[in-house]
N, C-alpha and C positions, 0 to 999 in steps of 0.2 A: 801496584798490587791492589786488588779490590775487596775491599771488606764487603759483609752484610749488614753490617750498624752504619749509616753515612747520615749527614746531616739533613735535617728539613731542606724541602726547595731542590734535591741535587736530583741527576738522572737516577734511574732504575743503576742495582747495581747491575754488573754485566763481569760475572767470575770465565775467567779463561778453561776452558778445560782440556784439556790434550785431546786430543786426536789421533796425528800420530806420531813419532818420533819426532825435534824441532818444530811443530807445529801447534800452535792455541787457535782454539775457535771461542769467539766471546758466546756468551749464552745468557739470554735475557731473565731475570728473576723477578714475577713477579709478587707485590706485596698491596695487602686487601688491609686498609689503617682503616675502617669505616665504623669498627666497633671500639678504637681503641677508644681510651680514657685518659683526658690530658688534667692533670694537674699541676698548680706551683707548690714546689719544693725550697725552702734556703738550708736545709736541714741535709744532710747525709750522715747512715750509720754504716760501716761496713764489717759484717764479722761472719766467719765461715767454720767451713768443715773440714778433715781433707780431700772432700768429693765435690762440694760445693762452694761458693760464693755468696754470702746474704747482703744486700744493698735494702736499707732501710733508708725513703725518705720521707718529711713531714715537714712542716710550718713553724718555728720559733718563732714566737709572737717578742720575743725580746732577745735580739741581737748581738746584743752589748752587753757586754758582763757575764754572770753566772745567771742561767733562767732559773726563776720563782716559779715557776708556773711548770708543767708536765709537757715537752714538746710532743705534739698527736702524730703521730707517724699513719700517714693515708695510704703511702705504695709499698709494697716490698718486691724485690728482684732476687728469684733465685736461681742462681744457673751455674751451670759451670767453669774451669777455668780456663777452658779453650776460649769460651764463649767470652768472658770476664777480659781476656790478652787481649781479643778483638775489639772490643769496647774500650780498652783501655788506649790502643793505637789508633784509634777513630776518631774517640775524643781528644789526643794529643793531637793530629793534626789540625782536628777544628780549632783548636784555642792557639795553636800555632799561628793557624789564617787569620783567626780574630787578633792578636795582638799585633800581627805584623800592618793590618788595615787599622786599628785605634790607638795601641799601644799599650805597653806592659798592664797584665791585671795584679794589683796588689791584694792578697787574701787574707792580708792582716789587716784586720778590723779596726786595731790599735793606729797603725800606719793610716790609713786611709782616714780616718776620723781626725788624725794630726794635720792632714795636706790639704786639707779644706781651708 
């Protein structure tokens, strides 16, 4: 199954579309990234509507613990939840790939600060 959210570096997606009865023909989509705007995030907020989905992300300048400081939130993502499923099965298979090539990611801060 081919999504439209797929990871840096992979081919164009290429969605099946019927044609005719038992039959897919792939069809090429193409995407123009020349205006986007890349930034770093260690930050996610996520909180919605029932028609939407908001992804807030930004920079916490302190990691550990409770932040002193106001974390600046730089991107927000609003979209919907169709769109939201897809991204969310996209990036489950990418972090699939990735820990099956390096190995489990631990996202407890507490944990990972202890195995050092």
């Amino acid at each position: 199954m081919s999504t439209a959210i797929e990871a840096e570096n992979q081919a164009p997606v290429m969605p099946e579309v019927p044609v005719a009865e038992n039959q897919m023909v792939r069809q090429t989509l193409e995407v123009r990234d020349s205006n986007a705007v890349s930034s770093y995030a260690n930050f996610c907020r996520v909180t919605g509507t029932p028609e939407e989905l908001i992804i807030d992300f930004g920079l916490n300048s302190q990691p550990v613990g409770i932040p002193t400081e106001p974390i600046i939130v730089s991107q927000r993502i609003v979209t919907n939840f169709y769109t939201a499923k897809r991204l969310l099965h996209a990036l489950q298979l990418t972090v699939a790939r990735h820990e099956q090539a390096f190995g489990m990611l631990e996202t407890d801060i507490q944990r990972r600060l202890i195995a050092r």
